[in-house]
N, C-alpha and C positions, 0 to 999 in steps of 0.2 A: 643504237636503239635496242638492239639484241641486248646489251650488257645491262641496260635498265632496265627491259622485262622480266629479264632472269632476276634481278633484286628486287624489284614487285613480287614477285612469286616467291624467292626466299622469305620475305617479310610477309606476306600472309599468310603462308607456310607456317610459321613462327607463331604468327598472330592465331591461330586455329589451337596450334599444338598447346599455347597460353591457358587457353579456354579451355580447352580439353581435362589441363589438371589444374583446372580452379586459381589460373592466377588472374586471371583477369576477374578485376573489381568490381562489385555490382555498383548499378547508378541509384540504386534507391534500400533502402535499408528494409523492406518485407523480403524482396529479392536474394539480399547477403544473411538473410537470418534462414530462409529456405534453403539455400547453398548451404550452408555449415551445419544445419537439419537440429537449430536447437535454437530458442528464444530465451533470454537472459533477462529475467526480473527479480529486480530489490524489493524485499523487503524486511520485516522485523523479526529479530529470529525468537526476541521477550515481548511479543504479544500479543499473547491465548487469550479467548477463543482464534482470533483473524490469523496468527500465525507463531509458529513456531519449532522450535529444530525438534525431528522424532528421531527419539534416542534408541527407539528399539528399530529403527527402518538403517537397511544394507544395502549398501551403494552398490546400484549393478555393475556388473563386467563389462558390457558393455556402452554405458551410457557414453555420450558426446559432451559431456560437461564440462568444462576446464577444472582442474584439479583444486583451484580457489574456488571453488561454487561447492552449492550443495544441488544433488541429484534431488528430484521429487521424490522420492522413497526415503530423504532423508530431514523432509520437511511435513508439518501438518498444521493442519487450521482452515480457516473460512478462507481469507485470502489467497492461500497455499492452492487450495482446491480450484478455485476462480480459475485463479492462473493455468495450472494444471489443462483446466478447457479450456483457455484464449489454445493452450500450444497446439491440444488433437485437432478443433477446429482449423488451425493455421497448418496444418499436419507437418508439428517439430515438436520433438522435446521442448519440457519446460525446466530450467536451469535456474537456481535461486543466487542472488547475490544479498548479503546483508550491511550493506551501509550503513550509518548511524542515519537519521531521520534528518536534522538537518543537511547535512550534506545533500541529500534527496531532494529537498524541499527549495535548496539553494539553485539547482538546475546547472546546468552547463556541465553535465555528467560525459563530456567528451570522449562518447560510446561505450564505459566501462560496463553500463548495462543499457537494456533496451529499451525496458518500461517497467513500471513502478507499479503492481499494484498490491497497494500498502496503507489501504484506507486513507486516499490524501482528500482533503473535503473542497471543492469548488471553490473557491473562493479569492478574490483579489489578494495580492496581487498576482496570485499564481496564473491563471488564465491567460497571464501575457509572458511569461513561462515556458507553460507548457499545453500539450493539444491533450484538451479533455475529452475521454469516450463520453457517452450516455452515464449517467450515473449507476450503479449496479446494485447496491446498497444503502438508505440511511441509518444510521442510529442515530441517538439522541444521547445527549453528554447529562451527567450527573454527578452528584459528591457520595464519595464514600468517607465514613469515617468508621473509628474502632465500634466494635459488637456493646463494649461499655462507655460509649461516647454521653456525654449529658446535652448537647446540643439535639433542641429539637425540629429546630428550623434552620433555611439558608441565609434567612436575615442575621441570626446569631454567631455570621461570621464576621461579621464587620469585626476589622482590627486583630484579627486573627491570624494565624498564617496556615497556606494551605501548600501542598504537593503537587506540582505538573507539572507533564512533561512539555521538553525545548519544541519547540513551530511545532504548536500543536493550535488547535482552535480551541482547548480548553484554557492551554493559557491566554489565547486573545480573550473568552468570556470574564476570565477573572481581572484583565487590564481594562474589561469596557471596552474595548477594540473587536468586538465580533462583526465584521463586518456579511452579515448574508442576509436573507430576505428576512424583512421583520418580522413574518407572519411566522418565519421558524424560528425564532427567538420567544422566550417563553417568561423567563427570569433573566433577570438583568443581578450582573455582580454587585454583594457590599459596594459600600465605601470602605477602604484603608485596608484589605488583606496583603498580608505582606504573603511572601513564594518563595519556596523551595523547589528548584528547578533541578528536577532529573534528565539524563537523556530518555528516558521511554517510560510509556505510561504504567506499564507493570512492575519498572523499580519503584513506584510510591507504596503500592498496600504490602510488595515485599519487603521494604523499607519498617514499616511498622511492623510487619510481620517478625521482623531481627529484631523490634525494640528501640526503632528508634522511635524518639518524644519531641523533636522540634518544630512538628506540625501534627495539625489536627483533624485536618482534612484533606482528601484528594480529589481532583476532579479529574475526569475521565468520562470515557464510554461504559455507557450502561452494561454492554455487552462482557465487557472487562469487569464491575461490579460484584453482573450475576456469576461470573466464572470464579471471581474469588470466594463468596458465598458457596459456592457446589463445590468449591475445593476442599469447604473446611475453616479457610482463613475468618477470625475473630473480628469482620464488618460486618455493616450495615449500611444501606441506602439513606440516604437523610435528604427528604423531601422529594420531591416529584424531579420531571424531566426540566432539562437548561433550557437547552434549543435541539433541533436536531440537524444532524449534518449531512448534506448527497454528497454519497464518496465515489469515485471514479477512477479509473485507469489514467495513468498518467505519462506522457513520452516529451522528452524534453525536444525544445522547439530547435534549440541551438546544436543540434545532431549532425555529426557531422556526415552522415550520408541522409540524403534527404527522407525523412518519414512520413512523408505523404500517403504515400500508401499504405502501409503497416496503420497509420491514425485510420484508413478508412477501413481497412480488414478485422481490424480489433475493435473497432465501434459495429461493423457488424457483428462481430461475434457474439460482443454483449448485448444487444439488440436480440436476436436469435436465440440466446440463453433468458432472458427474461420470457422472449416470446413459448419457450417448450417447455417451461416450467423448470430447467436446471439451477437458476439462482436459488428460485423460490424451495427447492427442495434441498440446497445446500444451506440456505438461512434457517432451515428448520434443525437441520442435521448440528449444525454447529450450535446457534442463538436460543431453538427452543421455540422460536417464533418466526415467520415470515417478514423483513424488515427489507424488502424490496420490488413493494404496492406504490403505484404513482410515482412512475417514475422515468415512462417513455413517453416522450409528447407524439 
């Protein structure tokens, strides 16, 4: 009996010293991102306004970032910022990963990052996916084409071809496959455009920007549009809004430490940030306008 207490007592001994320096594994995935004191979100590093790499920002000395990530001082934009407040609220760093969009989109990110927020819009079939927060932001999708485009309308694209980007909801509008609430759907696609598929939505008007001629149109976010417009770039808006899309924080379901908790903390955060006025003065800071009214039930 002696010689077994003494091995009870070694192994909890053991079992202390574990925890002590961090080997012992959390049961829930807000817990292990608190432990390591940094939150890890993808998203796009090509697509200003919502995000992308700032070339003039210095990766601190200090940061907890893995050495593949980008520090927040080395990223910028609307979603960059978002993120940035889910981490002070969740009190960690926020650490960027940049994935291509479909792989994102595809889910089963088998913990390489933690959550996504990369403007991904509601919508089937992802909701069985991934755990959606409150939504945070809409915008509303539209066609850019060149500053000398002769098309006046978006009827005038039937048979035409146009530019967007891979699992995007502008490429569902232009397949007829938008699947979201009717009443946010506005314009419905030609018939017969044919596609030129980029990975991300800012290679199309930079795409035309270099001279390319094999499409004549881009569809995209408005937001994306106005920013090529205030850059300089030789487009133009052509016709009013598509539909519009609530976009959301995104944590994939199939995580392999459970996210329950982290879905509940970061849907409060967003929650709280809508409620203090933080979205709504970051949409203005980046868009120019407020585009995230109606949108807490």
């Amino acid at each position: 009996m002696k010689k077994l207490y003494v091995l009870a007592s070694i192994l909890m001994l053991a079992s202390l010293v574990l925890s002590a320096c961090g080997g012992a594994k959390a049961d829930n995935l807000l817990d292990d991102i608190k432990a390591r004191g940094y939150i890890l979100v993808s998203t796009d590093p090509n697509y200003m306004p919502q995000s992308g790499l700032n070339t003039a920002g210095t990766r601190p000395s200090d940061t907890k970032c893995p050495d593949d990530t980008y520090s927040a001082a080395e990223m910028q934009g609307f979603d960059v910022d978002v993120a940035i407040e889910v981490g002070k609220r969740l009190g960690v760093e926020t650490c960027f990963a940049t994935p291509d969009w479909d792989v994102v989109t595809a889910g089963g990110w088998g913990g390489r990052w933690d959550i996504s927020v990369g403007s991904m819009t509601v919508k089937p079939p992802r909701p069985d996916i991934f755990h959606f927060t409150t939504p945070y932001y809409a915008p509303t999708g539209v066609i850019g084409v060149p500053a000398d485009s002769a098309l006046t309308s978006v009827e005038e694209l039937a048979g035409q071809t146009v530019c967007v980007a891979t699992a995007t909801t502008y490429l569902d509008w232009v397949n007829n496959a938008l699947d979201l609430n009717p009443a946010d759907i506005y314009v419905q696609a030609p018939a017969g455009i044919k596609i030129v598929e980029l990975p991300t939505d800012q290679e199309c008007p930079q795409a035309l920007e270099a001279g390319r001629t094999d499409f004549v149109a881009y569809v995209t976010s408005k937001t994306v549009v106005d920013s090529n417009i205030a850059a300089g770039m030789a487009v133009k808006q052509l016709g009013g809004d598509l539909f519009r899309e609530k976009n959301a924080i995104a944590i994939d379901k199939a995580s392999p430490i459970d996210p329950t908790s982290l879905v509940e903390a970061v849907d409060n955060a967003v929650k709280a940030m809508h409620g203090d006025g933080t979205l709504s003065t970051l949409s203005v800071k980046w868009f120019g306008t407020d585009l995230t009214q109606g949108l807490v039930e």
